[in-house]
C-alpha positions in Angstrom: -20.3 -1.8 21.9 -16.7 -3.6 21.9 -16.2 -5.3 19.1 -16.1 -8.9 21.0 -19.6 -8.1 22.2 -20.4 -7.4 18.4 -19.3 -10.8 17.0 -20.7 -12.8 20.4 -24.5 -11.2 19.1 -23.3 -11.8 15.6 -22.9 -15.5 16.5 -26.3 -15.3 18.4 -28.6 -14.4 16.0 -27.2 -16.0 13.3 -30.2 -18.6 12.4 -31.0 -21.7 10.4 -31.5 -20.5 6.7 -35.6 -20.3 6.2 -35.2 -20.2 2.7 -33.2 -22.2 -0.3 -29.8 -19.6 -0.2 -29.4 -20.2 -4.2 -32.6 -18.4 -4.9 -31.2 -15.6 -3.0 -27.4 -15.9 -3.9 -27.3 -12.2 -5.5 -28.9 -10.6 -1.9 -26.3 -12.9 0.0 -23.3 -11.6 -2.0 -24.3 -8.2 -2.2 -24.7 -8.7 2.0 -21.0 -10.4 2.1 -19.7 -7.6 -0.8 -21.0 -4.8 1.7 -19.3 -6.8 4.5 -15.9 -7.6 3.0 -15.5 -4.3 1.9 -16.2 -2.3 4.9 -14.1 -4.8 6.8 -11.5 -4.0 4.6 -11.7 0.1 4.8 -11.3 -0.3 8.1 -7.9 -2.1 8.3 -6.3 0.1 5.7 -7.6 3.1 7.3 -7.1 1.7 10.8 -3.6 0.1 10.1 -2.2 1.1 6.5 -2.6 4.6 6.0 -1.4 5.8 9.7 1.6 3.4 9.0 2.5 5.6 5.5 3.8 9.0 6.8 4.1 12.0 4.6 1.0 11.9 2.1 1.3 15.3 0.9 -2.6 15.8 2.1 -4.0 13.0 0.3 -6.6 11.3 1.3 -7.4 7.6 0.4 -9.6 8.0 -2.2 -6.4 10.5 -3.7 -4.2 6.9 -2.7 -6.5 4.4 -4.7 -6.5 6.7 -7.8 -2.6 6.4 -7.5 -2.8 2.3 -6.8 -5.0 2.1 -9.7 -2.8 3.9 -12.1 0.2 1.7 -10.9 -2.2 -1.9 -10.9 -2.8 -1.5 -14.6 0.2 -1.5 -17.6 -2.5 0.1 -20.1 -2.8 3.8 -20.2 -5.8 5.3 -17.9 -8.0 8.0 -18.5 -10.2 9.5 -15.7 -13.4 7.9 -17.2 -11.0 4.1 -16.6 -10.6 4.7 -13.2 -14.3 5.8 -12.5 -15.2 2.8 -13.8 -12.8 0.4 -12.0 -13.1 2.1 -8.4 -17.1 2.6 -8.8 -16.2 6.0 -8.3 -18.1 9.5 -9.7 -16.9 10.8 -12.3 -16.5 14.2 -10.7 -15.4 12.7 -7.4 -12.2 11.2 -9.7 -12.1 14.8 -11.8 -11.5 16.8 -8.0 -8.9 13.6 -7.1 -7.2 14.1 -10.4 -6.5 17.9 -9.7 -5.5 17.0 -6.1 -2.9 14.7 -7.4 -2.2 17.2 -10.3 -1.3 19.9 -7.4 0.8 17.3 -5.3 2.7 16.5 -8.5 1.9 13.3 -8.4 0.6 12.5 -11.6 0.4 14.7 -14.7 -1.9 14.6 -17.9 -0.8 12.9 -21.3 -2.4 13.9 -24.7 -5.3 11.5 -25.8 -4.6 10.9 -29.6 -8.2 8.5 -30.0 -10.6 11.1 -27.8 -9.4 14.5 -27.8 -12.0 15.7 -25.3 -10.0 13.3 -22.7 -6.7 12.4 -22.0 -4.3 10.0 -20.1 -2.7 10.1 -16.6 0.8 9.2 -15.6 2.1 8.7 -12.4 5.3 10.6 -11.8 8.3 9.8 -10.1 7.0 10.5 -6.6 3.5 9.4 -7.3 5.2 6.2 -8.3 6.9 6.3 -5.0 3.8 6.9 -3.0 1.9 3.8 -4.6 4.3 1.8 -4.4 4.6 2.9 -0.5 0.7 2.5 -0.2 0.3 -1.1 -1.9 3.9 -2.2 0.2 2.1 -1.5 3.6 -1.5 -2.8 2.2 0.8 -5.9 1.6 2.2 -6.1 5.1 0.0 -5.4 7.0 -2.3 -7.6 5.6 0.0 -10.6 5.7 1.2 -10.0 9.1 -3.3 -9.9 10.3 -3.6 -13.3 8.2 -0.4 -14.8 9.9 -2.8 -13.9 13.3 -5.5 -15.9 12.6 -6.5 -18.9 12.3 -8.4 -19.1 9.1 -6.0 -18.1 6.5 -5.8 -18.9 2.5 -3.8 -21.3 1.1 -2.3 -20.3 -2.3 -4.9 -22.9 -4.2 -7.8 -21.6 -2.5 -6.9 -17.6 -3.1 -6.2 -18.5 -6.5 -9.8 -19.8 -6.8 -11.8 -17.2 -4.4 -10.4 -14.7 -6.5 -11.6 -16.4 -10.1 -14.9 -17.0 -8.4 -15.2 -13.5 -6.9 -13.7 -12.0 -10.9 -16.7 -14.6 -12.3 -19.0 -12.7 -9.8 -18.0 -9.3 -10.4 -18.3 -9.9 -14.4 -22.1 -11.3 -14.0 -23.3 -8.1 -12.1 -21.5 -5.9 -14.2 -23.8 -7.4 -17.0 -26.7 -7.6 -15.2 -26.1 -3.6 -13.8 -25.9 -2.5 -18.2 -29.5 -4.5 -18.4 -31.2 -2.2 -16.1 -32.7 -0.1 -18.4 -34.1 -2.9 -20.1 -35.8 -4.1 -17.3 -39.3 -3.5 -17.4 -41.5 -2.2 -14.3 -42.8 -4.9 -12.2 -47.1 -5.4 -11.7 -48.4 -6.6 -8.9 -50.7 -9.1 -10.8 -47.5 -10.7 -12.2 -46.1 -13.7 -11.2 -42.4 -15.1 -11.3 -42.9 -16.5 -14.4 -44.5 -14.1 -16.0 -41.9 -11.0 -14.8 -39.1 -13.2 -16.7 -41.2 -13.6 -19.5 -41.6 -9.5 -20.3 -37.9 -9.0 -19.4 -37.0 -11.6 -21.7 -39.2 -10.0 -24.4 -38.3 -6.1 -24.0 -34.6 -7.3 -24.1 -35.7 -8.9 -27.7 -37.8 -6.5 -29.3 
């Protein structure tokens, strides 16, 4: 199916809302999260990462460990960068070596947690994140300069608070799953909030 034919049945299903969409905001951005984001992978695997060259065989998730060590000023270890890409642990442990073997980052002593340590970029891991987030820049400009809807400065400024203010709320909502107790059939809204409420306070 061509991707016009795509968003023409997109348009055509797209119904009246049956239901009140606040009592179903976290299912709607979870939906538009899923969305945004695979929209996203495919212009920077469509557009950026064809348009960077020599990669030394990394792949993107290799790329995004770099981006991520260049983003933040603070010292990184492997467990940081888990975190912030929502990536396994292990899946960042086999990037790190990668990176390691492409001499593109190397490991600094960890003075607070000796059982971990820090990563640096190198000169030519600086180099290729600063290639990557240079053509993520481009070409994204040059797609929102092609369209119709694009951002003012104002309105990115506050998308990007709201989607941070987002972001933060599930983050504290995923570290109270534990304490979540299991759901009865018998129960009704009220009383589900009730025993969450009270197994978080006991």
């Amino acid at each position: 199916m061509s991707q016009n034919s795509t968003d023409k049945l997109i348009r055509d299903i797209r119904p009246s809302l049956s239901a009140n969409p606040e009592s179903y905001a976290d299912t709607t951005f979870q939906a538009l999260s899923e969305k945004i984001a695979d929209d996203y992978d495919f212009i920077i695997k469509t557009c950026v990462m064809p348009s960077i060259g020599e990669t030394h065989g990394l792949k993107l998730r290799e790329i995004r460990v770099l981006a991520c060590l260049a983003f933040y000023s603070a010292d990184l270890t492997s467990a940081h960068i888990a975190a912030m890409l929502r990536y396994d642990p292990a899946t960042v442990t086999r990037a790190v070596a990668k990176l390691e073997k492409a001499n593109m980052v190397v490991k600094k002593d960890n003075k607070n947690d000796t059982r971990s340590f820090f990563l640096a970029l190198t000169e030519t891991g600086k180099e290729l994140s600063q290639l990557y987030t240079w053509r993520v820049k481009t070409v994204f400009m040059t797609l929102e300069s092609m369209i119709e809807k694009s951002l003012s400065e104002r309105e990115k400024r506050d998308y990007l608070t709201a989607i941070y203010k987002v972001s933060k709320r599930t983050e504290a909502m995923r570290a109270c799953v534990d304490m979540l107790p299991p759901f009865r059939e018998e129960e009704d809204e009220l009383d589900i909030i009730s025993a969450a409420l009270l197994s978080v306070v006991k």
